[in-house]
C-alpha positions as CSV (number, residue, x, y, z in Angstrom):
1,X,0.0,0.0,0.0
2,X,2.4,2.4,0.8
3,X,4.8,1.9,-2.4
4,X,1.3,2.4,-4.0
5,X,1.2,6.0,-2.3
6,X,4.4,6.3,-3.2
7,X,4.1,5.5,-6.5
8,X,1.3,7.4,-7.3
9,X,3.1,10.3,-6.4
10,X,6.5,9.8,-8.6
11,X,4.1,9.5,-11.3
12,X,2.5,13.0,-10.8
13,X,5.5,14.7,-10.0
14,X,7.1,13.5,-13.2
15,X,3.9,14.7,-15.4
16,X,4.8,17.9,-13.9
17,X,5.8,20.6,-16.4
18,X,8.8,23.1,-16.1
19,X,5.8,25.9,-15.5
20,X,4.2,23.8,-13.5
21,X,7.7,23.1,-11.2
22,X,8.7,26.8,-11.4
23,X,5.3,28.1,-10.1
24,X,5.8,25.4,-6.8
25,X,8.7,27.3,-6.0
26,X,7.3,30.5,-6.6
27,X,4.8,29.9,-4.2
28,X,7.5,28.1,-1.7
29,X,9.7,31.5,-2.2
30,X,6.8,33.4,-1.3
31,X,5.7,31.3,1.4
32,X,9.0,31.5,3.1
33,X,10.0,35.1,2.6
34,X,6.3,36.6,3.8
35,X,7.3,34.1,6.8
36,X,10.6,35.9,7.3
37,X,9.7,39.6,6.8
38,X,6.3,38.8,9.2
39,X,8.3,37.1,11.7
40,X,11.0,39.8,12.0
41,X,10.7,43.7,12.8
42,X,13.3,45.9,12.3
43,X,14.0,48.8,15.8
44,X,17.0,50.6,17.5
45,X,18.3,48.6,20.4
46,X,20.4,50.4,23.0
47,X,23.2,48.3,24.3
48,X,26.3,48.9,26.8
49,X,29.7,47.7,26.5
50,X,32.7,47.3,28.6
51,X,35.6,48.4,26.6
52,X,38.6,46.5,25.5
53,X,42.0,47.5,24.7
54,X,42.9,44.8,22.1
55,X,40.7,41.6,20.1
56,X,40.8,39.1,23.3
57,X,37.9,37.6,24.9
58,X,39.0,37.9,28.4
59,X,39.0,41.7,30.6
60,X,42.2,41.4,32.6
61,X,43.2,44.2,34.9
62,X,46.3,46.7,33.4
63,X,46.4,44.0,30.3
64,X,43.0,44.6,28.2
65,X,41.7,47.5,29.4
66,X,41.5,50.5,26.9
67,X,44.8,53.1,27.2
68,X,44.1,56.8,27.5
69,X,45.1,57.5,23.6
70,X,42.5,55.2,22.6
71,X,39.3,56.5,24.5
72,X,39.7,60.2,23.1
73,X,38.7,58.5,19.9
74,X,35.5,57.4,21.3
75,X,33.1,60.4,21.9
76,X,29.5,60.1,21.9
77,X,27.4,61.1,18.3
78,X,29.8,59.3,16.0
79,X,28.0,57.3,13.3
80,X,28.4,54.5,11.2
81,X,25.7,54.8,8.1
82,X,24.5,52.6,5.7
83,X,25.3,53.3,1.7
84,X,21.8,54.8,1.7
85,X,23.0,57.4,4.5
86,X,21.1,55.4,7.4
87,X,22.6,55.3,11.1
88,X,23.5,51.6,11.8
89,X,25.5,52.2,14.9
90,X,25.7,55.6,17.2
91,X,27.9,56.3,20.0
92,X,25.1,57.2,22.4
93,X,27.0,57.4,25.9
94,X,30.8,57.2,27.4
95,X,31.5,56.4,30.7
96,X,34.5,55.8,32.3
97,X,36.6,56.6,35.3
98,X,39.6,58.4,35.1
99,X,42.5,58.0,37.0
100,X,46.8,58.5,36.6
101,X,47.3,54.5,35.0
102,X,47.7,53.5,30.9
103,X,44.8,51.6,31.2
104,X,41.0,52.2,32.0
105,X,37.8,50.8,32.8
106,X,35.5,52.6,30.4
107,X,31.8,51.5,29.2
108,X,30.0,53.0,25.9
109,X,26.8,52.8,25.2
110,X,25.8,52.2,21.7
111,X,22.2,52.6,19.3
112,X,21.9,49.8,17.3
113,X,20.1,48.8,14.0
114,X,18.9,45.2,15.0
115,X,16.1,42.7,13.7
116,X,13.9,41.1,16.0
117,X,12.4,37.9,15.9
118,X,8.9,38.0,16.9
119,X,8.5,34.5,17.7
120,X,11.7,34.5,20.1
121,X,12.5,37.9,20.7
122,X,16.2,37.7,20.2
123,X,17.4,40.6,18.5
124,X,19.9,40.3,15.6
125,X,22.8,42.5,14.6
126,X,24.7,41.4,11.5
127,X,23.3,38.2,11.3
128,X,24.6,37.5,15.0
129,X,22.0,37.6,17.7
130,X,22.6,40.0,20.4
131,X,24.0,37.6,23.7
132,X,24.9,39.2,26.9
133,X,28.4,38.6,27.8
134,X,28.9,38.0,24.2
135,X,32.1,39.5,23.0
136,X,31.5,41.9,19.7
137,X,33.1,44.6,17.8
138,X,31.7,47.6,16.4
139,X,33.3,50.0,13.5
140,X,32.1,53.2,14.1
141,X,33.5,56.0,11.8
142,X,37.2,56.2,12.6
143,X,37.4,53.1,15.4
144,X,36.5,49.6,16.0
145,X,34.6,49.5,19.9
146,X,35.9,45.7,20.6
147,X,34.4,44.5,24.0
148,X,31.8,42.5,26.2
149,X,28.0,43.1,26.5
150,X,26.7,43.8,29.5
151,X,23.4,45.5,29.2
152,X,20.9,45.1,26.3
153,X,18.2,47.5,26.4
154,X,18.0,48.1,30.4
155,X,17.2,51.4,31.8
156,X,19.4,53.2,33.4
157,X,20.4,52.7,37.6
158,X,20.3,55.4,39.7
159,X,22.8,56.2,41.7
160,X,22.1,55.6,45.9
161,X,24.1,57.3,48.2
162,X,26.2,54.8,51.4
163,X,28.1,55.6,53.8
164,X,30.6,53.4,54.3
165,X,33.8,53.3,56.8
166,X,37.1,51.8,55.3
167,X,40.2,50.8,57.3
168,X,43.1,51.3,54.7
169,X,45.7,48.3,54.4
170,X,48.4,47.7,52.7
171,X,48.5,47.0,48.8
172,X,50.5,43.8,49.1
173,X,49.7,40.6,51.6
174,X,49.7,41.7,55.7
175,X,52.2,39.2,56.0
176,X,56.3,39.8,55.6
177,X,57.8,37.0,53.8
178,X,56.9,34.1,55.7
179,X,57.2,35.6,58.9
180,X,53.9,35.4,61.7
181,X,54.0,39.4,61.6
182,X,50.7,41.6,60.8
183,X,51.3,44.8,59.6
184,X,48.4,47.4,60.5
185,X,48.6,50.3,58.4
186,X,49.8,52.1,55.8
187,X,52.9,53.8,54.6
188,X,53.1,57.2,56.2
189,X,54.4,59.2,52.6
190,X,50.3,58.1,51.6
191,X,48.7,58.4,54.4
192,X,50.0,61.6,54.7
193,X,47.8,62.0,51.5
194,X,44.9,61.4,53.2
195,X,42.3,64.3,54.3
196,X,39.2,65.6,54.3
197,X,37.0,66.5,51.9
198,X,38.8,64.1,49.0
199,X,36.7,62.7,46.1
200,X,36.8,60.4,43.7
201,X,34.9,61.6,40.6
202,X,33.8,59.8,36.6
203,X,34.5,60.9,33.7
204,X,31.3,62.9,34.3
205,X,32.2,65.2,36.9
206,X,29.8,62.5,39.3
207,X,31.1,62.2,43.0
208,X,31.3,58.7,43.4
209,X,33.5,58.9,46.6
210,X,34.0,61.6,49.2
211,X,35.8,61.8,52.5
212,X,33.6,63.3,55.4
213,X,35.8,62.5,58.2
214,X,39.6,61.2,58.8
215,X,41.4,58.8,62.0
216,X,44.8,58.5,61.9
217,X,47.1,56.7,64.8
218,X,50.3,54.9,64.8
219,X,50.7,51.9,63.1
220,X,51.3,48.1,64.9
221,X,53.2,45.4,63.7
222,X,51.3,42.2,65.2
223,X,53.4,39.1,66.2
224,X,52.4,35.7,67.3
225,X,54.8,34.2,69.9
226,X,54.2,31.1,72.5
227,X,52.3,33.4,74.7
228,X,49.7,34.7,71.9
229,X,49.7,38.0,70.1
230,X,51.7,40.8,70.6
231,X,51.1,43.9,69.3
232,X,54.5,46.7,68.8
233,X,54.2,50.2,67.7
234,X,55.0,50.9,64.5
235,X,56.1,53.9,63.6
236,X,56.9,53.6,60.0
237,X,53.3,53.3,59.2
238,X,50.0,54.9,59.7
239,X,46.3,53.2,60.3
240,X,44.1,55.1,58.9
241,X,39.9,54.8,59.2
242,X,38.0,56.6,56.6
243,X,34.5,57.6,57.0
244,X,32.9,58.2,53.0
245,X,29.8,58.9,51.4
246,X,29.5,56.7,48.5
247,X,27.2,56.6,45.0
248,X,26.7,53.0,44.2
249,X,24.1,51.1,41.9
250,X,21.7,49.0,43.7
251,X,21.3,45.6,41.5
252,X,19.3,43.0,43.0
253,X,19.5,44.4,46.8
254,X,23.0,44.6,46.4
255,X,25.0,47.4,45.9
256,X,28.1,47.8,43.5
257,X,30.7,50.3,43.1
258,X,32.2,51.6,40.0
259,X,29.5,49.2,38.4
260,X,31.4,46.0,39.5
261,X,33.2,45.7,42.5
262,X,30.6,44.8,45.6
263,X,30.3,46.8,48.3
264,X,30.5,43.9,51.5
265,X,31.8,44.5,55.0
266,X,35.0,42.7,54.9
267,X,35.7,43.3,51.0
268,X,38.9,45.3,50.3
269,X,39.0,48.0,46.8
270,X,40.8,49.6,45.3
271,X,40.1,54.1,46.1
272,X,41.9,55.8,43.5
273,X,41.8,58.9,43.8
274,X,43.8,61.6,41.5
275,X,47.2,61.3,42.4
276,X,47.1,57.9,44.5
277,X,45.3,54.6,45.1
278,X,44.7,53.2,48.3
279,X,43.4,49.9,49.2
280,X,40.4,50.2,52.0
281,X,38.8,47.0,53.9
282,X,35.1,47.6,54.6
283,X,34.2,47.6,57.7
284,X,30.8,49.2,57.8
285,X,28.2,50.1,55.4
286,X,25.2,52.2,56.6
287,X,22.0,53.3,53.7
288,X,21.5,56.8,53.8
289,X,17.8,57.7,52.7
């Protein structure tokens, strides 16, 4: 029975003429593309970056971070068009945060020209859908942006004000070689640095970080003996205690500074302010409404 069926419809198929062949594929062309063009609308997309220096998929700390040269190139309104003079990428928004080092941590928001699929929603951009932490390059005018999605299309987080008190340590491990000494505090050429009233600003002109009030004492070096710990005064170093009011993001009832570094009690990061960085442990963090 079924070789019958099968029969049957070899037979027709051959009695098929060219016309009649060419018109099945007409209407499969049709059938296909009115699927395509209905399934698929074309819109601008917002989407934000974080910049790399080089073509590398990984974002490694004074390695593939953007230099200074670089992100002067990269100003918002710049626009790549299409042969029929229509924008296909705009430079929307640059954010970054300065400081004295090659390298920095800079995002850019960019308008795209995407498709989206009704059916799944994913939106496409040169044939590639959209992904975030997706890798992707851009040429936009004069530059290629080359670096990782991190927001597609997600409204913008207001800034909350913290305050949060640090207790500055030193930039390399507490511990001396493999001795059982703790150092507490600071060198005393940068904690002489320390004052008042010091802020750490974007690109900008936001205060993300600001010094309301400054302790200073001697510094200790901590050693454990047979009869516990002993604690010397040290006077080649300063502790220092800051008290700050901070702007951070609030994601998911947790708060973030300079977009990515958490804001815990008992986290240590990096301050850096205009002419120095400091490394501060968090020891409190109170909301302010």
């Amino acid at each position: 029975m079924k070789n019958t069926i099968q029969s049957k419809i070899i037979s027709r198929i051959k009695k098929l003429s060219s016309l009649d062949i060419l018109g099945v594929f007409a209407i499969f062309f049709v059938t296909v593309s009115v699927y395509f063009f209905l399934g698929r609308r074309t819109e601008y997309l917002d989407i934000t970056i974080r910049l790399f220096n080089h073509d590398a998929p990984e974002y490694v700390l004074d390695s593939n971070q953007p230099k200074h040269w670089y992100i002067e190139h990269i100003v918002p309104g710049k626009v790549q068009k299409s042969g029929l003079g229509e924008k296909l990428v705009e430079i929307i928004d640059v954010y970054s945060y300065p400081n004295g080092y090659v390298y920095n941590d800079v995002y850019v928001t960019l308008r795209l020209k995407t498709a989206q699929n009704k059916i799944t929603k994913q939106y496409i951009y040169e044939g590639s859908p959209l992904l975030i932490h997706d890798v992707r390059s851009f040429r936009i005018a004069d530059v290629i942006l080359h670096g990782e999605i991190i927001d597609i299309d997600r409204e913008k987080v207001e800034l909350q004000k913290l305050k949060v008190i640090f207790e500055l340590i030193p930039k390399n491990s507490n511990f001396s070689n493999n001795s059982q000494a703790i150092f507490k505090g600071i060198e005393n050429n940068l904690a002489d640095l320390i004052e008042k009233d010091l802020t750490i600003n974007d690109s900008k002109g936001t205060t993300l970080v600001k010094v309301v009030k400054v302790d200073k004492k001697m510094g200790e070096v901590i050693l454990a003996n047979q009869n516990g710990l002993q604690k010397i005064p040290n006077p080649d170093m300063t502790q220092v205690f800051l008290e700050t009011e901070i702007a951070a993001e609030k994601i998911n009832n947790f708060y973030f500074y300079r977009k990515e570094e958490s804001l815990i009690v008992d986290q240590s990061i990096y301050l850096t302010f205009d002419m120095f960085t400091v490394v501060g442990k968090i020891i409190k963090i109170e909301e302010q409404f």
